[in-house]
N, C-alpha and C positions, 0 to 999 in steps of 0.2 A: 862692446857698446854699439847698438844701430841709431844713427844719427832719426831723432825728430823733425817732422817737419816744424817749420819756424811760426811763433804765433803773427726839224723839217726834213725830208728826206730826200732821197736819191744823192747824198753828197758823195762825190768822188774825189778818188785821192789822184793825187796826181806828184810829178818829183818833188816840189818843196814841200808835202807833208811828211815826206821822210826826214826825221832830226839826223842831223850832224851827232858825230859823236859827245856826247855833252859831259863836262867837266866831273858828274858823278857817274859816270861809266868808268872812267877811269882805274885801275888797279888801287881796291884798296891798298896802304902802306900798312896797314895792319896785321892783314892777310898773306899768305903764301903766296907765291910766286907758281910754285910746282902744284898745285892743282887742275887738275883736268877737266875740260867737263865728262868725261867717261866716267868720272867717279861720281859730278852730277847726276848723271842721268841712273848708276846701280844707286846712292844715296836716295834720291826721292824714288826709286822705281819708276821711271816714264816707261823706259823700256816694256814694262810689264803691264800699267794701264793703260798707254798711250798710243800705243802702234794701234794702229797703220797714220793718227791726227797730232799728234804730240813728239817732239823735239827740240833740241838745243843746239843751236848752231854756232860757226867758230867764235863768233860774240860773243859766246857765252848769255844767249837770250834762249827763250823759250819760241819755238817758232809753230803753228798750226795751219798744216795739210789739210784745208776743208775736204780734198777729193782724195784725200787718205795717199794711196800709193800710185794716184795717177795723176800725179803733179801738180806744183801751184804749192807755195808757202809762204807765210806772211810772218813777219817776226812783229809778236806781241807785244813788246815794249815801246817797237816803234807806232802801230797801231792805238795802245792806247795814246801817245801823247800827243800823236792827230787829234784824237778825241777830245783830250784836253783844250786844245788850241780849237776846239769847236764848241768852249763851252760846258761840254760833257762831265759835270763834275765826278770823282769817285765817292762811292763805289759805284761799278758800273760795269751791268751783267752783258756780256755779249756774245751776242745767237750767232754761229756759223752755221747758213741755212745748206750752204752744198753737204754739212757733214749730214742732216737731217734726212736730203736725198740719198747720200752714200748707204746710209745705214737700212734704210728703205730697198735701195736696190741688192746690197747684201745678204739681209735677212731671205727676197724672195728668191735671189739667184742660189743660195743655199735649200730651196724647198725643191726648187726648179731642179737641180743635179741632183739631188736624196729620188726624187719623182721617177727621174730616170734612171738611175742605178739599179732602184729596187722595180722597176716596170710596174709603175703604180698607175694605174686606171683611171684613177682622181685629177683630182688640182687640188690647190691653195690659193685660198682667198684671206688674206691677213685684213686685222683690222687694228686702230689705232684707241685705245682705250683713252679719250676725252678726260676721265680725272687725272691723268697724268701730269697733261699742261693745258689748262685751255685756254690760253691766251690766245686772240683772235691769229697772229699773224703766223705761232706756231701752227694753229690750225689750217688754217689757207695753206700753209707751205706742205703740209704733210697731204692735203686735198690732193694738191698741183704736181707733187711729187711722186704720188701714190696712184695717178691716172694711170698708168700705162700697164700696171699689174692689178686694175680693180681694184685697189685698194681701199677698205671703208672704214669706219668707225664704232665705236663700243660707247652707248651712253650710260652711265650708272644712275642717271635720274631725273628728274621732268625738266630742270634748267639743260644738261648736258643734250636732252634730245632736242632741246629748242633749235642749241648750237649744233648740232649733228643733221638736223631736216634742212636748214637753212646752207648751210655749208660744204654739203655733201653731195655732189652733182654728178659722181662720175658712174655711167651704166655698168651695173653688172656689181657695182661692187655692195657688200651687205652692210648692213645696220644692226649691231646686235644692240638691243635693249636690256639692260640687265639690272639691278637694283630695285628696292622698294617702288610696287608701281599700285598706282590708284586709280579708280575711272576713267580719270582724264587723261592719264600716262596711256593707260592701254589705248582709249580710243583714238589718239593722238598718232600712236604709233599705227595703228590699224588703218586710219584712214588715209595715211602717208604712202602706203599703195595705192592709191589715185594717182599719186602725183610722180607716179615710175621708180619710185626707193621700194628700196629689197628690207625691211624690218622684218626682225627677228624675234617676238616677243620671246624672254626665258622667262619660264617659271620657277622662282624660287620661294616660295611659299605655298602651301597649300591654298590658302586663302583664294591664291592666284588665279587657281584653275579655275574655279566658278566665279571669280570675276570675267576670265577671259572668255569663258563661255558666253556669261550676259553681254557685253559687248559686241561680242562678233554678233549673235542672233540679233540685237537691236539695231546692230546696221546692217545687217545681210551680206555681210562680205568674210569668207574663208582664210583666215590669217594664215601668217606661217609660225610656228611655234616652235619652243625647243625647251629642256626641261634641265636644269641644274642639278646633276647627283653630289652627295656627299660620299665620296670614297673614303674607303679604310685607311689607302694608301695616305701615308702620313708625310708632311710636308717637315722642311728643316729649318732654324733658326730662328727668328724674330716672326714669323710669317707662320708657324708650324702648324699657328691652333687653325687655321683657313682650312682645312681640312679635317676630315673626322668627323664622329659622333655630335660631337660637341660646335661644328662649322656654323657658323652665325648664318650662313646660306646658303640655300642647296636641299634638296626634297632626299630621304632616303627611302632605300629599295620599298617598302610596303606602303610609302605614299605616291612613289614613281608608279608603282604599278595601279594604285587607288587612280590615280593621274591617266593611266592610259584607258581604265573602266570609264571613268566620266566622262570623255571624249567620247569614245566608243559608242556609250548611248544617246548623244546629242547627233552621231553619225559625224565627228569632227575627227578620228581617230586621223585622217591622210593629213590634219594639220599638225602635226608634231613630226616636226621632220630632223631636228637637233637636238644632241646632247651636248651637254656644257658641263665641263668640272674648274675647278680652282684651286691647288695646291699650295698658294701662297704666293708671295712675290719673292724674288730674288732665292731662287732656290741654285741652291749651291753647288750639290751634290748630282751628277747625273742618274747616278741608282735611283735617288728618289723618282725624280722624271718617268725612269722605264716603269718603275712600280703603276704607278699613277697611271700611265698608259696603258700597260697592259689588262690592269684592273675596268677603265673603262671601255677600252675595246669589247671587251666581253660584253658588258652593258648593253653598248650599240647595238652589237647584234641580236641580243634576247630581245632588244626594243621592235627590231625589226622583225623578229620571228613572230612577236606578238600584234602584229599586222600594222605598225608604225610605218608611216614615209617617211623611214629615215635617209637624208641626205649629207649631212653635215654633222660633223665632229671638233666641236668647240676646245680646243685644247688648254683655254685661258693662259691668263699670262705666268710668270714666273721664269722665263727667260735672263738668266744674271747677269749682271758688269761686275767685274774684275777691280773694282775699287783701290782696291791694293800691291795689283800686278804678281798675285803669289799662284795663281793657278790653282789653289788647290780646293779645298769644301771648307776652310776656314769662311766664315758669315760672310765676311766683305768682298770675298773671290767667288771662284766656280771652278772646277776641274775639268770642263769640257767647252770645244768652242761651239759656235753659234752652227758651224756642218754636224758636228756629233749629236747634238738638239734632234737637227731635220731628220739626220739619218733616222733618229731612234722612233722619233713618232711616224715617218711612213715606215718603216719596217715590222713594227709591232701593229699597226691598224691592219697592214695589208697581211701579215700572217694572222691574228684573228677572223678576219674576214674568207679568208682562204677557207680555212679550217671549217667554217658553220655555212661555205655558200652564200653569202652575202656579195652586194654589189659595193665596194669601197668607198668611202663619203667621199665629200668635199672638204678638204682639212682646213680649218679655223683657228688661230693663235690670236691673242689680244698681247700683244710685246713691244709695252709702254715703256719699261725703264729702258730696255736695251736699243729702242730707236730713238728715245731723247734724249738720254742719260748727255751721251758724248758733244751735243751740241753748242751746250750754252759755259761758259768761262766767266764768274766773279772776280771781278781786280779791286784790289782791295789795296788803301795806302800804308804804313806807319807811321804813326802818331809822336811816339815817344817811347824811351825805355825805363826800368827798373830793374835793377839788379842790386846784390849785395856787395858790399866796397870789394876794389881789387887791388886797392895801394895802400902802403903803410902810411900814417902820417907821418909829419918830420918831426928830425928830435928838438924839443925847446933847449933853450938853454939854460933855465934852469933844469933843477934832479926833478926828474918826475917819480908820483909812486910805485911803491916797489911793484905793485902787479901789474901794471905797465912793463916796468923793466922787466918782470919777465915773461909776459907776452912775445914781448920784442927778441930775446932771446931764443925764444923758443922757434918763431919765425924764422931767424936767420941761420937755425941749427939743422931747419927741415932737410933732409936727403932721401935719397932711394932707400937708404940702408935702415933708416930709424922712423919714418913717417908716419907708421902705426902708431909709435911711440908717442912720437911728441906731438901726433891728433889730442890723444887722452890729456896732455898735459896741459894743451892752448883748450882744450871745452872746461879743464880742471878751472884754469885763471880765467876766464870768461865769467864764470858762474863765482868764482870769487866777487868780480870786478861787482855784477850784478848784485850780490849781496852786500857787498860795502855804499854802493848806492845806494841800497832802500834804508841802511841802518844812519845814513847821513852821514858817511866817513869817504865818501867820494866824491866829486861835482860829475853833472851831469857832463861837464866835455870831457872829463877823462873818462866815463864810462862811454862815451860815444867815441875816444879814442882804442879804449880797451875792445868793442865789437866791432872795429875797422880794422883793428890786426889780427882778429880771431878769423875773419871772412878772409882776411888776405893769408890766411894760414892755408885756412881749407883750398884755398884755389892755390896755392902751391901744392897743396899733397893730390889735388884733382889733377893737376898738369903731368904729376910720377903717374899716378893710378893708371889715366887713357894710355900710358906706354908697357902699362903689363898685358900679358896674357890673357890672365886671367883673375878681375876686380875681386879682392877680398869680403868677405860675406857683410861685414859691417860697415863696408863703403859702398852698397848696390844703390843708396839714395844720396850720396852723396849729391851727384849730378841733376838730382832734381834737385834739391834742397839750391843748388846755387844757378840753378836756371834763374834767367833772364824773364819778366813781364815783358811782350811786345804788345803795345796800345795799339789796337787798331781801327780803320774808320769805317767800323760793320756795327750790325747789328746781325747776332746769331738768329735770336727771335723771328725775324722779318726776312733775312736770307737762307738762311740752313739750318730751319727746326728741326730736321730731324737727327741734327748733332745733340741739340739738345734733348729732343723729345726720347729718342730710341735709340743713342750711340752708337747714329751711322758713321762711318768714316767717310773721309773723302779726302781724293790727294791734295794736299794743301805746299808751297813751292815760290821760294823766289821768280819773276818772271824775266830778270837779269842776274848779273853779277855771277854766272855759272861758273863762268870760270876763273872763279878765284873760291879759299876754299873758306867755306863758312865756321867759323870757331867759336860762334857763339850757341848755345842750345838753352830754346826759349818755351813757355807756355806762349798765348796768345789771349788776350783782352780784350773785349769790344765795346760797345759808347754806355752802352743800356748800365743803368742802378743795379747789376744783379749778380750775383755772384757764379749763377751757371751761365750768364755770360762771357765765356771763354771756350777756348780751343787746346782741351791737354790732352786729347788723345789722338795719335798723326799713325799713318801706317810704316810698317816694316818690313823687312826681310822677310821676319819669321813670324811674328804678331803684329801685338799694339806698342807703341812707345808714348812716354809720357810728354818727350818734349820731340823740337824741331829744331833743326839745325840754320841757322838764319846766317849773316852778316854782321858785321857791326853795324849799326843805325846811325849815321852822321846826322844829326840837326840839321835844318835846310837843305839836303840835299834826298830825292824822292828814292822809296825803299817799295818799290811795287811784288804783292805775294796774289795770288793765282788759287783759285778753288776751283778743281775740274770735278767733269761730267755731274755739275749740278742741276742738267735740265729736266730733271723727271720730279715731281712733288714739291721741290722745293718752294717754287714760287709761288703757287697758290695755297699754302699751307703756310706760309708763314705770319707773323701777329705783329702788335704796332707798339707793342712795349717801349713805354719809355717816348712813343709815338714816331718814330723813327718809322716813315714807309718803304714804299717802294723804289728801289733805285732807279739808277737811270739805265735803259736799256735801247741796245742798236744791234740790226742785222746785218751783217758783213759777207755780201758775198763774191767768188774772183771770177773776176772780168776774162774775157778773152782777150786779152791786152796785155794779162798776167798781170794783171795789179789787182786790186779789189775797190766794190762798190759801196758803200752803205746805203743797203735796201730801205729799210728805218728808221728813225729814230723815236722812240716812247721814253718822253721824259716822267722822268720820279716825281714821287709826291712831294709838296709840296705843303709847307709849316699848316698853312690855311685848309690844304683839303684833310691834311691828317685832322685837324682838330673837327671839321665838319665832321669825320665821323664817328664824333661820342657828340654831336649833338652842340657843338659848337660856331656862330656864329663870327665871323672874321670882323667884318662891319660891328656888329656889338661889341668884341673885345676892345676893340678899336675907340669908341665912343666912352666905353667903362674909364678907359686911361686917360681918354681927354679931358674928362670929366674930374677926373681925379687931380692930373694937373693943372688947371685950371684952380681948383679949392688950392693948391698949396702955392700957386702964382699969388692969391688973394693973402693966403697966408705968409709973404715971404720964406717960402721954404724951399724955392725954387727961381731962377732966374728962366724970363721968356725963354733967351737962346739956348738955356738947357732942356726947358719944357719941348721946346722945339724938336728940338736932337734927340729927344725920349720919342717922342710921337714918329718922326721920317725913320728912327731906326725899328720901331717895333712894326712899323706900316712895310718896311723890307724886309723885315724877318716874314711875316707871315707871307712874302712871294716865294720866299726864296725855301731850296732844297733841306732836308728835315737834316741831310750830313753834314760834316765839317769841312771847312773851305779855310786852308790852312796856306 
């Protein structure tokens, strides 16, 4: 038998914002004693996504390295309840901007040693792909941090270039333009060479070319262009169809070349000077990569033999995170690090190039997940729990019915040796119990007695199972079936759509209590009406697992859980379902003092603005209620003082935060 599932800123910290040990830190009594956190940190895999910014320290807290392995660490628990004590309600996203640098200086220090290894002739000019995140102050920071390597930006479309022309000040570094572009987009971009920016119009539509043509001739000014192929080379996972025949963008070879004729007779042939391909994002596998490169390098050079000013080599993004700490081409990992990347694309350009006598481009990456991914941390509270009973009732003193009595027997009979057994025989008397209730031969408490002893059955035969070897075939759901609901004060929708949307993973983690060991294994719940609001898929060892490994949840005392490397898509991708916005959000960065600063603070939305936007009036709602009580003041159906207390509490809801303040 296999078991069914059941129907203002700059605020600095200083020593009193460090809490004292406080009364729920404490050793669960519930909990082991002998738990480590070394079993923490193999359990959740830090180890595997979180090196060189993620650790647990003898606190048993969660602690993050903004400067990764060169020192400087801040324990997360004690940081959010500064936050609190400012205010800062949960949930509440927060940006480590020195990781946003680190990750910045890493990526080009990694292009910089590949450069030299292989005696590459070129450079690297990276750029930061804008749909990623564009939140103004991520973008500033990636501006500020990205000076010193040229670093620029990727627009995918007329609002992105707005923020890319205005925001983007540093010499030398390029603008790629990419995405659906219209008159205005091109000439926007064209004439932004006045004002000393390097744009890069791509063509990725045919359409394109003879717009770009009209343009340039209408203003008289020589763009610089570059043309998006569609390769063969085939991308992997969620991301796979971004390539190929079938690539929603990207010219293929007999338009490319249509593309290099049309230039040619307008006498514009020297402005195509780059090629741009796109494999997908989060690519996994590094064979795919080499394919892909190899495949375009060729490109490149027939571009150029066919009398192109080719200079540059757009190698788009798809650069992966490690989501899951498994190393390997499973979707949520990658099997190579961020050097093996650089190695492969200067070594393959520069022997293509060798080969046909070519001069080696200027290398071009757009590697948006892999430089924001790591930066930003959700702290999320618990709410409440749900689970199926774990104790027997007590015996009355009267005789109770017999299938009770043998419920109860069957309970007290469970051992290592017979548990198979007497599973069958407690779902046998369950389903009895069940049946004598619907035929009117039971009261409803003794069938709610009857399903407190049957759950308390299974969580004895669950307690034998986790000490074998190896779970028998008809008890592989058990453990989900008796997982725990944990309520939590999120909204999926609005924080991490693409759990929902595309069944991304992302490490999810107590942010204390490490060390002690967690016994309970839970799904997770969030505020929204909707039943794919939740969190039942967490990473593994080896795959996916259904549940998480959590603590016990004490009432009143605070249970903080942690969603890393959510800074790439999430935030601007997510929806208002249920009307729940945006969180509260702070940048945190460490002082030479060795403490840290909070660079920002951008508070969440808030009841009034959420509802402004479906067109909702705050002052009008507001007036609709008075109005209404009012008529039921006239009516006695209401006392003033309560009329009152209706109106000051609905006039503070719509200030206050769209989360729960518990």
């Amino acid at each position: 038998m296999v078991l069914a599932s059941p129907s203002p800123e700059s605020l600095r910290n200083n020593s009193s914002d460090q809490p004292a040990l406080r009364r729920d830190e404490t050793a669960n009594p519930v909990e082991t004693s002998s738990w480590t956190i070394e079993q923490s940190e193999e359990l959740y895999r830090i180890r595997g996504w979180g090196e060189p910014y993620f650790g647990i320290n003898a606190a048993g807290r969660v602690t993050v390295s903004p400067k990764g392995d060169r020192g400087g660490a801040i324990d997360l628990y004690e940081l959010v309840e500064s936050l609190k004590r400012r205010n800062l309600g949960l949930p509440l996203l927060i940006r480590f901007s020195d990781i946003l640098a680190d990750r910045i200086e890493r990526l080009n220090a990694c292009f910089s040693k590949a450069i030299t290894r292989y005696s590459y002739a070129g450079h690297y000019r990276g750029v930061f792909p804008v749909k990623c995140n564009q939140q103004r102050h991520v973008v500033e920071d990636l501006v500020r941090f990205g000076e010193p390597y040229s670093f620029g930006l990727e627009a995918g479309s007329k609002p992105e270039l707005l923020i890319a022309l205005a925001m983007l000040k540093t010499p030398g570094a390029l603008l790629i333009c990419n995405g659906y572009k219209d008159y205005g987009y091109i000439e926007t971009a064209m004439l932004a060479q006045k004002l000393g920016h390097q744009p890069i119009l791509v063509l990725e539509q045919p359409e394109e070319v003879d717009l770009a043509i009209e343009v340039a001739q209408n203003l008289g000014l020589k763009p610089c262009l570059g043309v998006r192929s569609k390769l063969c080379a085939k991308g992997v996972g969620r991301w796979g169809t971004s390539s190929g025949d079938r690539a929603k963008f990207g010219l293929n070879l007999p338009e490319i070349v249509e593309a290099v004729d049309k230039l040619r007779a307008v006498d514009m042939l020297d402005c195509l000077q780059l090629l741009h391909f796109h494999i997908g994002s989060q690519i996994s596998s590094i064979v795919t990569i080499k394919d892909a490169i190899r495949e375009a390098s060729q490109i490149y050079v027939e571009l150029a033999k066919l009398g192109a000013n080719m200079n540059y080599l757009d190698v788009g993004g798809g650069l992966a995170v490690d989501y899951d700490g498994s190393k390997t081409s499973f979707y949520a990992s990658k099997n190579y690090n961020m050097q093996n990347y650089a190695n492969d694309i200067v070594a393959e350009v520069k022997e293509a190039c060798e080969e046909k006598g070519c001069a080696v481009p200027t290398l071009v990456s757009e590697s948006g997940r892999a430089i924001a991914s790591h930066q930003s941390v959700l702290i999320f509270d618990v709410l409440g729990t749900s689970s199926q009973p774990n104790s027997v009732p007590a015996l009355p003193e009267t005789k109770e019915h017999l299938v009770l009595r043998n419920l109860r027997e069957t309970y007290d009979s469970i051992n290592a040796e017979n548990f198979q057994e007497l599973f069958h025989d407690a779902a046998q008397f369950k389903d009895e119990a069940v049946s004598l209730f619907n035929f009117g031969y039971l009261s409803m408490t003794d069938r709610a007695k009857a399903e407190q002893i049957y759950w308390a059955s299974c969580r004895k035969i669950l307690a034998i199972i986790r000490t074998l070897d190896e779970t028998p075939q008809e008890f592989e759901n058990l453990e989900q079936i008796l997982a725990s609901i944990y309520y939590i004060n999120l909204s999926i929708f609005q924080s991490a759509p693409d759990c929902w949307a595309i069944d991304q993973l992302f490490p999810i983690l107590p942010i204390h209590h490490l060390d002690q060991e967690p016994t309970e294994r839970a799904t997770l719940a969030d505020l929204t009406c909707d039943s794919d609001g939740k969190f039942d898929r967490f990473i593994d060892r080896l795959n996916v697992k259904p549940n998480l490994e959590l603590h016990t949840h004490i009432p009143g005392q605070p249970y903080y859980l942690g969603m890393f490397l959510v800074g790439a898509y999430q935030e601007i991708m997510g929806n208002l379902h249920n009307m729940f916005g945006d969180t509260n959000t702070v940048h945190v960065q460490l002082t030479p003092q060795g403490g840290y600063a909070i660079e920002h603070v951008v508070k969440g939305d808030t009841m009034n603005e959420v509802l402004s936007y479906v067109q909702y009036n705050g002052d009008d709602l507001l007036e609709s209620l008075r109005q209404a009580s009012e008529a039921a003041l006239r009516d006695g159906r209401i006392e003033i003082e309560e009329a009152q207390r209706l109106l000051e509490t609905y006039e503070a809801g719509l200030r206050s935060y769209t989360y729960l303040n518990l």
